[in-house]
SEDO-716310 format. One record per residue (C-alpha): x, y negated, z; residue in three letters. Coordinates in pm, whole numbers, plus 32768, in hexadecimal, padded with zeros to 4 digits. Last residue first. Example, Ala and Ser with C-alpha at 12.3 -4.5 7.8 and 13.67 -1.06 7.14 Angstrom:
BEGIN
8557806A82CASER 84CE81C2830CALA 
//
This chain:
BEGIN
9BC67E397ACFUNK 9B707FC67AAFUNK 9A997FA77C0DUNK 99E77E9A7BB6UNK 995D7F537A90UNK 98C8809C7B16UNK 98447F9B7C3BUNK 97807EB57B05UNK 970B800C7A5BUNK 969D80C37BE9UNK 95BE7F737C0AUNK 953C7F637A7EUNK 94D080C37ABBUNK 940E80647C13UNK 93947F6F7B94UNK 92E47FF47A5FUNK 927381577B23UNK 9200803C7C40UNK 90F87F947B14UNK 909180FC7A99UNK 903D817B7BE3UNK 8F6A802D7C23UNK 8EBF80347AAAUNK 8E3881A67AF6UNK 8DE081487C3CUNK 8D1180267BB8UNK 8C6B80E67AACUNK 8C31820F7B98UNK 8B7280F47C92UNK 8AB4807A7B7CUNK 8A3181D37AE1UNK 89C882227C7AUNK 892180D77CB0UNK 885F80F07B4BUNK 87C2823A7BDFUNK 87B281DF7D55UNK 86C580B17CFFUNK 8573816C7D5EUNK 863F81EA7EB9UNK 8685806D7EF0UNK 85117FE97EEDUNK 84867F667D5FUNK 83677ECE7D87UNK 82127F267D9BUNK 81757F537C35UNK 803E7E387C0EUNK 7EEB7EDB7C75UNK 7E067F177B52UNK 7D2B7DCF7B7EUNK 7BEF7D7D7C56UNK 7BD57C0A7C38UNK 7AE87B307D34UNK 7AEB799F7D23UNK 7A0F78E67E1DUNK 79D377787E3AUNK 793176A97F52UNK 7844757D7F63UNK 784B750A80FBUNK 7753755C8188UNK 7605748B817DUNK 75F4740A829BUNK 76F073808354UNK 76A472308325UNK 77CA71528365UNK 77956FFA8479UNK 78E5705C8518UNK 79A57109843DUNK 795072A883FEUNK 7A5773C78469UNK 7AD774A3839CUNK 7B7A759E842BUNK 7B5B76D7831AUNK 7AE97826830FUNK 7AAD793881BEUNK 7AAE7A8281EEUNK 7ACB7B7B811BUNK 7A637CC58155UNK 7AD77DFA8087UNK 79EE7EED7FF8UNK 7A8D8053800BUNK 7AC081667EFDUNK 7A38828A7E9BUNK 7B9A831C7E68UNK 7C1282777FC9UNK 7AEF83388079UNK 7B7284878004UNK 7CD08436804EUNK 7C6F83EA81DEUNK 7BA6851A81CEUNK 7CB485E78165UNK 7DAE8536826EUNK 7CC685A0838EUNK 7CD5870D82FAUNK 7E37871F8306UNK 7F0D870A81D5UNK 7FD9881E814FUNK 7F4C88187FECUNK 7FAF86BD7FE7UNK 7ECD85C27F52UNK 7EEC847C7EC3UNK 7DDB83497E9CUNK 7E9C82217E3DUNK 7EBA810A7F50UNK 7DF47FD17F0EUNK 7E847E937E95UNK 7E597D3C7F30UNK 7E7C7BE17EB7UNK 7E0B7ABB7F48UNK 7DC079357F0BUNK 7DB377E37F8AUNK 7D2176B87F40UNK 7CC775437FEDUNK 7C2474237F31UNK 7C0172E17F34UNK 7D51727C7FA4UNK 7E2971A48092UNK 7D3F71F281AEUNK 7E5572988273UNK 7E6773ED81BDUNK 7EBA7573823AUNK 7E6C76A78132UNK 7E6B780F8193UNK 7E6F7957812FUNK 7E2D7AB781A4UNK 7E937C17819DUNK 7E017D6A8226UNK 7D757CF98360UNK 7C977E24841CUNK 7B4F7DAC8454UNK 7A7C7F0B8458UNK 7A4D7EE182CCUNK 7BAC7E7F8254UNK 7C267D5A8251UNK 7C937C3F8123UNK 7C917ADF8208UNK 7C737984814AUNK 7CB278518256UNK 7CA576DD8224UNK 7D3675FE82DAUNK 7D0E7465836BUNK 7DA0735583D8UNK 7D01721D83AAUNK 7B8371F4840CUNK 7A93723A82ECUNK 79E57132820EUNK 790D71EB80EBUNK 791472877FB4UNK 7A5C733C8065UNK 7A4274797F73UNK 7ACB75D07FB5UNK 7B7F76B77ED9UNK 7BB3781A7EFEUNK 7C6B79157E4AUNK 7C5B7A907E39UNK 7D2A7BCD7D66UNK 7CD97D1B7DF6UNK 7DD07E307D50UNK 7D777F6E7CD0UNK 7E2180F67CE5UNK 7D1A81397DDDUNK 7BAE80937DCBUNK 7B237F2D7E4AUNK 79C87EDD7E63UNK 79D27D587EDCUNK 792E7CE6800FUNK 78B97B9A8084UNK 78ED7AD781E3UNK 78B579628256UNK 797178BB8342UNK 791F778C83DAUNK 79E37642847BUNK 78FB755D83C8UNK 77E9762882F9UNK 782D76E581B9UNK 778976D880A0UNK 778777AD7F49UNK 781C77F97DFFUNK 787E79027D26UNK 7982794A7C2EUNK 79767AAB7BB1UNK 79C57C077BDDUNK 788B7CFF7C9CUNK 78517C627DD2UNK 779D7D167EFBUNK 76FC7C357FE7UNK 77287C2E817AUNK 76427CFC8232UNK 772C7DF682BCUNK 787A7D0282A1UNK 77B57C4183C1UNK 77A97A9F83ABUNK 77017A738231UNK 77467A0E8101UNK 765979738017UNK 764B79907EB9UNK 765578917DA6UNK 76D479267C3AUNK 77E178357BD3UNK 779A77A07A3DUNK 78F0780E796BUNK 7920774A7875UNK 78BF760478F3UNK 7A1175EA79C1UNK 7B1275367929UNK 7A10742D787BUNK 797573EA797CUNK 7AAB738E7A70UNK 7B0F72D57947UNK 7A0471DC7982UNK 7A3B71D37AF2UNK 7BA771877AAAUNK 7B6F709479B9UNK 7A606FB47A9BUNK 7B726FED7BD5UNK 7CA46F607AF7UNK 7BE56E477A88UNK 7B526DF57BCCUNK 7C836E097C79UNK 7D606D287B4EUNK 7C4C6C2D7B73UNK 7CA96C007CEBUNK 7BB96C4D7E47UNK 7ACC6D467E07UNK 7A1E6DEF7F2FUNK 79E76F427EA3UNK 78D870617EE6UNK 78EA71D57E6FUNK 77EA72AA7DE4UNK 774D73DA7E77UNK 75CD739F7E0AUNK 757073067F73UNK 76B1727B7FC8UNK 76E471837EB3UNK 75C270E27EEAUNK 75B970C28073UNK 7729703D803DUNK 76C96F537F69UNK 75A36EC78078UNK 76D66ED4818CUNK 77976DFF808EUNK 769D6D288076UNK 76426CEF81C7UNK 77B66CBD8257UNK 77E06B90813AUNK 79356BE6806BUNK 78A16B8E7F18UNK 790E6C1C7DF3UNK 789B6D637E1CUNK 78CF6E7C7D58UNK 77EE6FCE7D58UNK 77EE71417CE7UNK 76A571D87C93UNK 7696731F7C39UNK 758273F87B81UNK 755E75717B60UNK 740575307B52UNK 73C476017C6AUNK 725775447CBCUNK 72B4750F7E29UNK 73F2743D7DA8UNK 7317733E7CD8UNK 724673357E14UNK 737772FB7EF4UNK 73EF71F37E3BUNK 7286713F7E0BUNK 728071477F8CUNK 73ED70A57F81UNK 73516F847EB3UNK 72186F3F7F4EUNK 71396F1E7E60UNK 707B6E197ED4UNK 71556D4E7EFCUNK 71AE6C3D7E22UNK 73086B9C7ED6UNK 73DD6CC97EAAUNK 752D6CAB7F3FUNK 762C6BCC7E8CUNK 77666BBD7DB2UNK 771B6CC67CCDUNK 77B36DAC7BF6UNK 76EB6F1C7BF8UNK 77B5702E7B52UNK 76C071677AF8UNK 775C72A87A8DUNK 767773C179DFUNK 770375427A53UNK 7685763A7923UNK 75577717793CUNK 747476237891UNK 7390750778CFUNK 737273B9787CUNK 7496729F788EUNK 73CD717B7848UNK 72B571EB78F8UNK 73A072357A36UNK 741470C279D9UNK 72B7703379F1UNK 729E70A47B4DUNK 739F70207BB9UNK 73856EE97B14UNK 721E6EC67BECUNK 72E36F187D1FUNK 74086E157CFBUNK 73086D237CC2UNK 74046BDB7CD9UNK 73576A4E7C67UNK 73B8695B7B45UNK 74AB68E37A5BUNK 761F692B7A49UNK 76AE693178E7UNK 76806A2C77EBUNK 76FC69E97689UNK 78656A9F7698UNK 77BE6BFE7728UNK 76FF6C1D75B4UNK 78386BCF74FAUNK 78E36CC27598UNK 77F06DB4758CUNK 77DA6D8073F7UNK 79606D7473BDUNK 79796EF07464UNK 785A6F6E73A7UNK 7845707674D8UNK 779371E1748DUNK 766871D6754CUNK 75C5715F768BUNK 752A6FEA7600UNK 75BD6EA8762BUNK 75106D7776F1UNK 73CA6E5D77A3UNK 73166D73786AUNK 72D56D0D79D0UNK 721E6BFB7A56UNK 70F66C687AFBUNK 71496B957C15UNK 71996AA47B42UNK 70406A8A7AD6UNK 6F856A2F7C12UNK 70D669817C7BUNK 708D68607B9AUNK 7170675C7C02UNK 72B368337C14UNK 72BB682E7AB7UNK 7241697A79CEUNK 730F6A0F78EAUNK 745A6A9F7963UNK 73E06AFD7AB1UNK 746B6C887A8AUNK 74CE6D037974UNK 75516E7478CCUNK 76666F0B7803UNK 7681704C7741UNK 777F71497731UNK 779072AB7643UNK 78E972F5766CUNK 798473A3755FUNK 7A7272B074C0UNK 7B26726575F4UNK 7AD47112769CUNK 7C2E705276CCUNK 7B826EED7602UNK 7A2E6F0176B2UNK 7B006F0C780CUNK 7BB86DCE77BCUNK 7A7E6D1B775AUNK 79AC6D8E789EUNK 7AEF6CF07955UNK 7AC06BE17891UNK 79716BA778C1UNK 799C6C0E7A53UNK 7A806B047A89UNK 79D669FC79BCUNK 78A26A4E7A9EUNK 79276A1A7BBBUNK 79C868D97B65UNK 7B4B68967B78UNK 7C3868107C8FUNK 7CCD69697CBEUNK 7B7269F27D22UNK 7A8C690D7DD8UNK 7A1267FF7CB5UNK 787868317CF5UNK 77D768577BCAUNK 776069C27C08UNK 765C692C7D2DUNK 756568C77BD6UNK 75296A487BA1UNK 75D76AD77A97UNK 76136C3A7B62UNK 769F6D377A4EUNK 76396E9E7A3AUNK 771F6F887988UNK 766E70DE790CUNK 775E720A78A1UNK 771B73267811UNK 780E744577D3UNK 77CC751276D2UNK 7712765A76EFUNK 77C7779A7685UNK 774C782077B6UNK 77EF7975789CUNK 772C79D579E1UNK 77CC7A217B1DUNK 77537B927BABUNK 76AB7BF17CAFUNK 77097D617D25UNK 75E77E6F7CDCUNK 74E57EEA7D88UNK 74EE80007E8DUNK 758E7F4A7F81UNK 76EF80098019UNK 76E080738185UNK 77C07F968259UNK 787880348367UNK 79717FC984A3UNK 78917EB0849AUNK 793A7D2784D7UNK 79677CAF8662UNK 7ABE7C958647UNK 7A9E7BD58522UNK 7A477AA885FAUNK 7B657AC386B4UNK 7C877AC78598UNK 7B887999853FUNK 7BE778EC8633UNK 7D32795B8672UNK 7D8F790A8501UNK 7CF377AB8536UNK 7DD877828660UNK 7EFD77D585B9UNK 7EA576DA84AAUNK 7E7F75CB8550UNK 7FD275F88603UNK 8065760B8486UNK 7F8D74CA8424UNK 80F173E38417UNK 81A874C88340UNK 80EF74898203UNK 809B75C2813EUNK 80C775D37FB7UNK 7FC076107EE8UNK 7F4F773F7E5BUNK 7F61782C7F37UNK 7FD879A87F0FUNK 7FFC7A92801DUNK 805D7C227F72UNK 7FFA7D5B8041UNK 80927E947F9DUNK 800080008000UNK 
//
């Protein structure tokens, strides 16, 4: 048997006490795991594959408030045109993006229609790069903010499908039209598993808009940022948009781990995702037969404001809670997300004619296999004035692989050893035949002169 610990970035040293603990933790939480799990009748859930493109819908606030000259001595909304612009020009030639309004119409004197202000500026489709552009270049700040209506509008924009749909909110201001209520809007686009995802950027620093973003964001698994520079808001807009366009491929199957390997689900190979709680951990199982190799990565999300210092913990073990390898990631709130990873191959099934009974029941169960547990933990821990509900968004990726050849120990190397040693003795007897002849040749001759 081979136990390899992979992660995939590399570890601070300032979490390492953290990190003890959280291994204790959860070292003590597995205690309490089944010494059996009977395998479910149905089958593993499985990821699903989509040749969907990604689809991405920008809404931009162009309520009168974008006018105000807070960001490097320009206007809000110059910032975010050019920003828009910037991102319009790196788009990759299969994104299907679109852009939306809010307030761009109607004047802060006749709130009765500006609260119904939003309006779709460039339709979801393949991007006439010149024609967004131009589009983006006429707006200029106007009337009134109904971040709930645009919602809305946006999930039309997008429609449905089994593909992930992005939406980037830029605003500098909580909603002033409610009804809707913007987060409640969130959540209701999220009850309907619409696959959608709304990431916001605020450019305002007011406490009560960024906790409304936040509220946003955390309902459908986005992520919330307080934008301070053009260059952040350009580089956040891109990355979110490329962030589609990595992953639309394949669409995560949702499932829902649980706290006992027993009841926990059984994966098939995939990418899946799921919640965890602060300072949680959250089981699944993975069939897993001899002669193969368990391959598993985890990725959390901070969509939300968590106190520094923190870990995350992925445990392979086996079905009464004994550890069989594990992985872990450390950060300091320098990120916005935190991975790690495993790898874990089981032990071929041999037997020896000689071997007791004990053994021959041991070998039996090893050629029907085992499910593994993994466990997933982590010490997050929520700022003050952070909802802690929902979970935080999680990502699971299982591969079951023909297990990698173990390497090489000495008695596998003897071979090559043995040809190398003869070479060297060969050369050494042939190196002190030489001097010893030219010794006994110089003596022969200093003894005639």
């Amino acid at each position: 048997m081979r136990a390899v610990t992979t992660t995939r970035r590399r570890l601070p040293a300032g979490p390492l006490g953290l990190l003890a603990a959280l291994a204790i933790t959860a070292g003590s939480l597995l205690s309490g795991l089944p010494a059996h799990a009977d395998e479910p009748t149905s089958p593993p859930t499985t990821a699903q594959t989509t040749a969907e493109a990604p689809r991405v819908d920008l809404i931009l606030d162009v309520s009168g408030s974008m006018s105000a000259t807070d960001i490097e001595g320009k206007s809000r909304i110059s910032v975010a045109q050019r920003s828009i612009d910037e991102v319009i020009d790196a788009l990759p030639p299969e994104a299907q993006f679109g852009i939306r309004t809010l307030g761009a119409t109607y004047p802060v004197s006749d709130k009765a229609h500006g609260c119904q202000d939003t309006q779709q500026l460039f339709p979801i489709g393949k991007t006439d790069k010149v024609e967004a552009k131009t589009a983006v270049a006429t707006l200029r700040p106007t009337g009134w903010t109904p971040i709930g209506l645009a919602l809305r509008g946006a999930a039309q924009d997008l429609g449905t499908g089994s593909a992930t749909h992005r939406v980037v909110l830029i605003t500098d201001g909580e909603d002033d039209c409610a009804p809707p209520d913007p987060c409640e809007v969130a959540r209701e686009l999220a009850a309907q598993g619409t696959h959608l995802v709304v990431d916001t950027l605020g450019l305002a620093h007011d406490d009560k808009t960024s906790q409304q973003l936040q509220c946003i964001a955390n309902a459908t698994g986005g992520t919330y940022t307080d934008v301070r520079t053009q260059a952040q808001l350009t580089g956040k807009v891109e990355q979110l948009v490329n962030r589609s366009t990595d992953t639309y491929k394949v669409v995560p199957a949702q499932t829902a781990g649980t706290d006992k390997c027993a009841s926990a689900p059984l994966l098939a190979p995939g990418v899946y995702s799921d919640r965890e709680k602060f300072s949680e951990h959250r089981v699944y199982r993975v069939p897993v037969r001899p002669g193969q190799e368990l391959r598993a990565s985890v990725s959390v999300a901070l969509d939300r404001a968590v106190a520094r210092d923190y870990g995350v913990l992925l445990q392979a073990t086996d079905q009464s809670g004994q550890e069989l390898v594990r992985g872990t990631d450390a950060g300091s709130g320098r990120t916005d997300v935190a991975s790690t990873g495993v790898r874990w191959s089981a032990p071929a099934a041999t037997a020896s004619p000689s071997a007791s009974a004990s053994t021959s029941t041991d070998t039996a169960a090893a050629t029907a296999g085992q499910s593994v547990c993994l466990v997933v933990s982590n010490s997050f821990a929520p700022q003050s004035g952070t909802q802690a509900d929902p979970g935080l968004p999680l990502e699971l990726t299982v591969a079951v692989t023909a297990a990698s050849p173990a390497p090489d120990g000495p008695a596998a190397g003897l071979g090559r050893g043995w040809i190398l040693l003869l070479v060297l003795t060969g050369a050494g007897l042939l190196t002190g035949l030489l001097f010893g002849w030219v010794a006994r040749w110089r003596i022969a001759v200093w003894q005639e002169n």
